[in-house]
C-alpha positions in Angstrom: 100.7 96.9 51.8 101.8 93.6 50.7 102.2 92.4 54.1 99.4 93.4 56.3 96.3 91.3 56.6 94.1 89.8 59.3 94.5 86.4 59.9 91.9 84.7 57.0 89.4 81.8 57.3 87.0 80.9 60.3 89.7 78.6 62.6 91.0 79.3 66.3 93.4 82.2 65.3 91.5 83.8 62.6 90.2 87.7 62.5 87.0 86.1 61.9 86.7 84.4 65.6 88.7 87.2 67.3 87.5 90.3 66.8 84.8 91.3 69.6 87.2 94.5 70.2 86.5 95.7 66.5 82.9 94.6 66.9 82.5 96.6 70.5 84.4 99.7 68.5 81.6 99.6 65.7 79.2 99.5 68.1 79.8 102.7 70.2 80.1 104.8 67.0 76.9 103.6 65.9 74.7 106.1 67.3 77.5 108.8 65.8 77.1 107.0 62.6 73.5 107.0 62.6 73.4 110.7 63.0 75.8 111.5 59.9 73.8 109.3 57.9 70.2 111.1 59.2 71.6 114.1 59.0 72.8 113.8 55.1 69.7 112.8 54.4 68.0 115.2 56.0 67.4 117.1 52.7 68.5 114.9 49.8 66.6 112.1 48.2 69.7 110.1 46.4 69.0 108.3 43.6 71.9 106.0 44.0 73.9 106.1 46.9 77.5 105.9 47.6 78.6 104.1 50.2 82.3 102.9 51.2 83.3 101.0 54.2 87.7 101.4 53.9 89.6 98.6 56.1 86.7 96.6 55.9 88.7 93.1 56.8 86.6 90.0 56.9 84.2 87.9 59.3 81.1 88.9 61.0 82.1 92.5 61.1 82.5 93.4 57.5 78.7 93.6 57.0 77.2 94.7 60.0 78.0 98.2 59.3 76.6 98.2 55.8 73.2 96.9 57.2 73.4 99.3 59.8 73.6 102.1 57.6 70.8 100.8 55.7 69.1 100.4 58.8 68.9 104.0 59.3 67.7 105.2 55.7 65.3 102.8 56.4 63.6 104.4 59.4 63.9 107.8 57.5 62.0 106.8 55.1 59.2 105.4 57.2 59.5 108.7 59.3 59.1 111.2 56.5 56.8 108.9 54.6 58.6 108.8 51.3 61.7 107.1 49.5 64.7 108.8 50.2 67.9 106.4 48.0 66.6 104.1 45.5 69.6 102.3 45.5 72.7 101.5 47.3 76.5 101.1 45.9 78.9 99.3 48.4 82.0 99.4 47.9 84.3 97.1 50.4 87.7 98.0 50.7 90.3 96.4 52.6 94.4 96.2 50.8 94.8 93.7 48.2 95.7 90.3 50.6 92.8 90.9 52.6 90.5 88.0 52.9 87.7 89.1 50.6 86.8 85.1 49.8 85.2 85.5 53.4 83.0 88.1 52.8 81.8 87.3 49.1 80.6 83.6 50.6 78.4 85.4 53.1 76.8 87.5 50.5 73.9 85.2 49.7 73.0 84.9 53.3 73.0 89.2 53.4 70.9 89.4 50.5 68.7 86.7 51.5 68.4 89.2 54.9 67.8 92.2 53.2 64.7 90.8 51.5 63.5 89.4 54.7 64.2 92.0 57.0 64.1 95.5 55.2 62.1 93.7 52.1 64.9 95.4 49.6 64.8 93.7 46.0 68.6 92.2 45.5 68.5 94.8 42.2 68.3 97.6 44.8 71.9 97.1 46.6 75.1 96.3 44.3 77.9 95.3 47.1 81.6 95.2 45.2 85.1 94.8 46.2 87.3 97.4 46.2 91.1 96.5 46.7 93.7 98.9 47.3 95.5 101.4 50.0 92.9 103.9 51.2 96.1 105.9 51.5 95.1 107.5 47.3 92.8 107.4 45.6 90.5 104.2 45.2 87.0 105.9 43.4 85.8 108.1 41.3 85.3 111.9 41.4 82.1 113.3 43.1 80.6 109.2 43.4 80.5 108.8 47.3 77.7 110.1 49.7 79.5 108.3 52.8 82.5 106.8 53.7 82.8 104.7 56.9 86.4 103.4 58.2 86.3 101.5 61.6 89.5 100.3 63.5 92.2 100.5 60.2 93.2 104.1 60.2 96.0 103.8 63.1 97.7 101.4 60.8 100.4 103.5 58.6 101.5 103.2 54.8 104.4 101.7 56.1 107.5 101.7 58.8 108.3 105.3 59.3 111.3 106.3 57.3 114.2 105.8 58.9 113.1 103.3 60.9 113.0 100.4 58.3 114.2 97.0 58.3 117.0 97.6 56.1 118.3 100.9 58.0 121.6 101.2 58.8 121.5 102.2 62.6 118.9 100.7 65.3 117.0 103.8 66.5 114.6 101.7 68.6 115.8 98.9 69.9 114.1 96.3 71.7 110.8 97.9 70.9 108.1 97.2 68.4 107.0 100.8 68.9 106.8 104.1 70.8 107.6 103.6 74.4 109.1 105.4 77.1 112.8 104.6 75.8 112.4 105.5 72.6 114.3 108.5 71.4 112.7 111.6 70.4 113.7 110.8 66.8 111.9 107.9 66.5 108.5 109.5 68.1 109.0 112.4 65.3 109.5 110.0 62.7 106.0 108.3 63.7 104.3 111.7 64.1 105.7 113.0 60.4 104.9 109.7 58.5 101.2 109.8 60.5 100.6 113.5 58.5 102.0 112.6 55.5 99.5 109.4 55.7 96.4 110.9 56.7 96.8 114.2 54.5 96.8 111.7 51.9 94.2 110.1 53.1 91.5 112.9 53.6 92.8 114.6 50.0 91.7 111.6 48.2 88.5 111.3 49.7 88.0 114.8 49.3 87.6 114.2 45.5 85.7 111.4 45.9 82.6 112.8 48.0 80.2 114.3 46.6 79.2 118.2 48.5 77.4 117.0 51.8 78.9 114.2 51.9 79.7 112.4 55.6 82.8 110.7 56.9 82.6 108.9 60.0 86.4 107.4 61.2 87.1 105.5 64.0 90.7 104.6 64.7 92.4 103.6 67.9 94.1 106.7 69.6 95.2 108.5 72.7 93.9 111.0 75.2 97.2 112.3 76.1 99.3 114.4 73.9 102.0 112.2 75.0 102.8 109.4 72.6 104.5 107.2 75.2 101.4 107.3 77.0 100.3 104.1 78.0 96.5 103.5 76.6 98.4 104.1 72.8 101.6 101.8 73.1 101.7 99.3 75.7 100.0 96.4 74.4 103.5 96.7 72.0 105.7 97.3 74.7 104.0 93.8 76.1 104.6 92.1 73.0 108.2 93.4 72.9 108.8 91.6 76.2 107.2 88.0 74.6 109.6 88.8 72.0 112.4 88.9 74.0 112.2 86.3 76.1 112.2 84.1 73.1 115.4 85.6 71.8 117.0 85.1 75.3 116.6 81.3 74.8 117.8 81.6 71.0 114.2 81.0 69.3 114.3 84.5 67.6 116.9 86.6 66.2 117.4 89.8 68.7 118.7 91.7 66.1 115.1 91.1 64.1 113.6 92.6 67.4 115.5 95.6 67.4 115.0 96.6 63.4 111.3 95.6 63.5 108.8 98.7 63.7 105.2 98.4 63.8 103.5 100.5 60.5 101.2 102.2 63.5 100.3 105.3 65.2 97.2 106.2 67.9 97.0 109.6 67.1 95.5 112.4 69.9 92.5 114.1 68.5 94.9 117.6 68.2 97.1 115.9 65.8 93.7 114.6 63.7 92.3 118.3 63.5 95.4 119.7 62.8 96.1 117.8 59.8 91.9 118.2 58.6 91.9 122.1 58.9 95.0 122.1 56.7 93.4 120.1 54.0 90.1 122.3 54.4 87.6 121.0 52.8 85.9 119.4 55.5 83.8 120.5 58.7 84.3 118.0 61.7 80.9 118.1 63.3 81.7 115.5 66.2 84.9 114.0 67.7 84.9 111.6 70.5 87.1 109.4 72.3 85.8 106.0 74.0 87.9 103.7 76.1 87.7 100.2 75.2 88.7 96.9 76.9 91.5 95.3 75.6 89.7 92.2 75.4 86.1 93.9 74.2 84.5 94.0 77.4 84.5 90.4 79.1 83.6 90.7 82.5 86.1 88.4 84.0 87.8 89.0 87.1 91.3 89.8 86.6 92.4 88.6 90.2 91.6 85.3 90.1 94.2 83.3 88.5 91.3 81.5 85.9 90.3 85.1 85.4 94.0 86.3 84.5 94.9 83.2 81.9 91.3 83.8 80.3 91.6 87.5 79.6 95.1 87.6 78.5 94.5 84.6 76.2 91.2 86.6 75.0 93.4 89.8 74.3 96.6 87.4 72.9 94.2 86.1 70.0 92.9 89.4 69.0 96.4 90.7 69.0 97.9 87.4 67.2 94.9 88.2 64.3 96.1 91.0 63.5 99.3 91.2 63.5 100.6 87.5 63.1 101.0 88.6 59.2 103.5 91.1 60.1 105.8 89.2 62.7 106.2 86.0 60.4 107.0 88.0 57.4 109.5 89.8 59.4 111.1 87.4 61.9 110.3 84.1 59.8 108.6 82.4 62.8 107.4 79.2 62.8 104.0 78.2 63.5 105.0 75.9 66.6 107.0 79.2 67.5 104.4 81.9 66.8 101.9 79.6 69.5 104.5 80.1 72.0 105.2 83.3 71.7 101.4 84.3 71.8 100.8 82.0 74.7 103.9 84.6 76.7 102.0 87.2 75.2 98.8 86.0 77.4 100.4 85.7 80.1 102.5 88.6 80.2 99.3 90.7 79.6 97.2 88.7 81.9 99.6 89.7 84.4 99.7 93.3 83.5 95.8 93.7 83.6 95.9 92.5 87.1 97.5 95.5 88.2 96.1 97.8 85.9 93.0 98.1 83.9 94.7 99.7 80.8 92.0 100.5 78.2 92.7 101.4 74.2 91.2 104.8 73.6 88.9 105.1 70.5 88.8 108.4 68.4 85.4 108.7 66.5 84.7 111.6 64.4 82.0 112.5 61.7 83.4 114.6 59.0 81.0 116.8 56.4 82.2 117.5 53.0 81.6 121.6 52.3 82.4 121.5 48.5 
């Protein structure tokens, strides 16, 4: 938690300038998220409406879903002819580093939208900040109507135990993550500290829902019950190998290689319903998995050599946004060092996609409070 951010501000490496993947991920649950919205509404007229968007980073992303949502109450007011929320309540939430500076200077241009577009009074939507770990409780009892959470749910509480910095024996060496190699204590320890997470997760947003509310998650997954399976782990296993070939030449410690775990899991959609009927107190109406490019969906032809640098230095910036917070934390890297190592990165995966199209599954599901 005191770690993990996207990369802040608008330059080359920011979140802000790479993060087409998030925005293509948003964009194929829309239709998902429009009906949970529709369907809430369906026979409710909400005085003030609830509405919290959890992992909500910054840049162009952080308010398109907020508008889309709006969007929707919108046209079901003009279909049934009448006023169905008189108000909105946004509450952004993203952990306490995240780069919330970004999104409070684009405000003014929103509102000035809203008016324009939807013709909403500023008085009519309150947006507000909310930092903390979605992973407890961040709201008040029975004050939500709908929670949305795009691309921030794979990312854990923290390293699985056992698997720490500071522990004593190396379980997965010369990985950042799951892989084929990895022993089957370190896949349980993922798997355990997964459910512990996202129990914790759906209990707290239990209490905060109101009956009837709608949840609509979207997190990166797997379509194999396999964990090693490659759509959920190797774009770690390729940043393992960029890694390593910098501690070959002496530029980074092995031994940080071998005790660094990512806080991460891509969960298959048995391991999600497993852990929401033992919670109970929510229906899942729809659950879906998508595949998504690594780099969003560029059409670029892969075996051209132009087309191999370009995507892999496409997918090496949206990785390096994410994650960079993590890696020089951990392995101390500097900045001439970290540029390197991504530029390996791009061309280790530029290679890779070459030879195989592998695509990130994404797991969308909309959730229905019953009490």
């Amino acid at each position: 938690m005191q770690v993990l951010h996207m990369n802040k501000g608008n330059g080359d490496t920011s979140y802000a300038k790479n993060s087409t993947v998030q925005s293509k991920i948003i964009s194929v649950g829309k239709p998902i998220m429009k009906e949970a919205v529709l369907e809430m509404l369906c026979n409710n007229v909400i005085e003030s409406m609830g509405i919290a968007d959890l992992g909500c980073s910054s840049g162009p992303n952080s308010l398109s879903v907020i508008s889309e949502i709006m969007d929707t109450v919108e046209a079901a007011n003009r279909l049934l002819g009448r006023r169905l929320v008189s108000e909105f309540r946004v509450f952004l939430n993203d952990l306490y580093s995240n780069d919330f500076n970004n999104i409070f200077m684009s405000l003014p241009a929103f509102y000035d939208r809203l008016k324009e577009e939807k013709g909403l009074e500023f008085e009519s939507c309150f947006i507000l900040g909310a930092p903390g770990s979605f992973y407890g409780r961040l709201f008040p009892t029975n004050s939500l109507h709908f929670v949305h959470s795009s691309s921030s749910l794979h990312w854990l509480s923290q390293v699985p135990a056992g698997l720490e910095s500071n522990a004593l024996k190396r379980l997965n060496k010369g990985k950042l993550y799951i892989s084929k190699s990895s022993p089957q204590s370190v896949v349980d320890a993922y798997l355990l500290q997964f459910r512990n997470d996202f129990s914790l997760f759906i209990k707290s947003r239990s209490r905060e829902l109101v009956a009837g509310g709608r949840m609509v998650l979207s997190f990166m997954g797997r379509s194999s019950t396999d964990p090693t399976t490659e759509n959920s782990c190797y774009q770690w296993e390729l940043l393992a190998q960029a890694i390593m070939s910098l501690a070959r030449e002496g530029r980074i410690e092995e031994e940080k290689l071998d005790s660094f775990n990512a806080p991460y899991y891509a969960p298959c959609a048995e391991e999600i319903k497993d852990e929401i009927q033992k919670e109970g107190s929510f229906t899942i109406d729809r659950l879906e998995a998508f595949e998504i490019d690594w780099d969003g969906g560029a059409v670029t032809d892969t075996h051209t050599p132009h087309g191999k640098l370009s995507v892999g230095r496409r997918v090496a910036k949206a990785i390096r946004a994410v994650v960079e917070s993590m890696l020089e934390s951990h392995f101390g890297i500097e900045p001439n060092v970290m540029d390197d190592l991504f530029i390996r990165y791009g061309d280790i995966v530029g290679t890779h996609l070459s030879k195989s199209r592998t695509k990130y599954i994404n797991l969308v599901m909309a959730l229905t409070k019953k009490w």
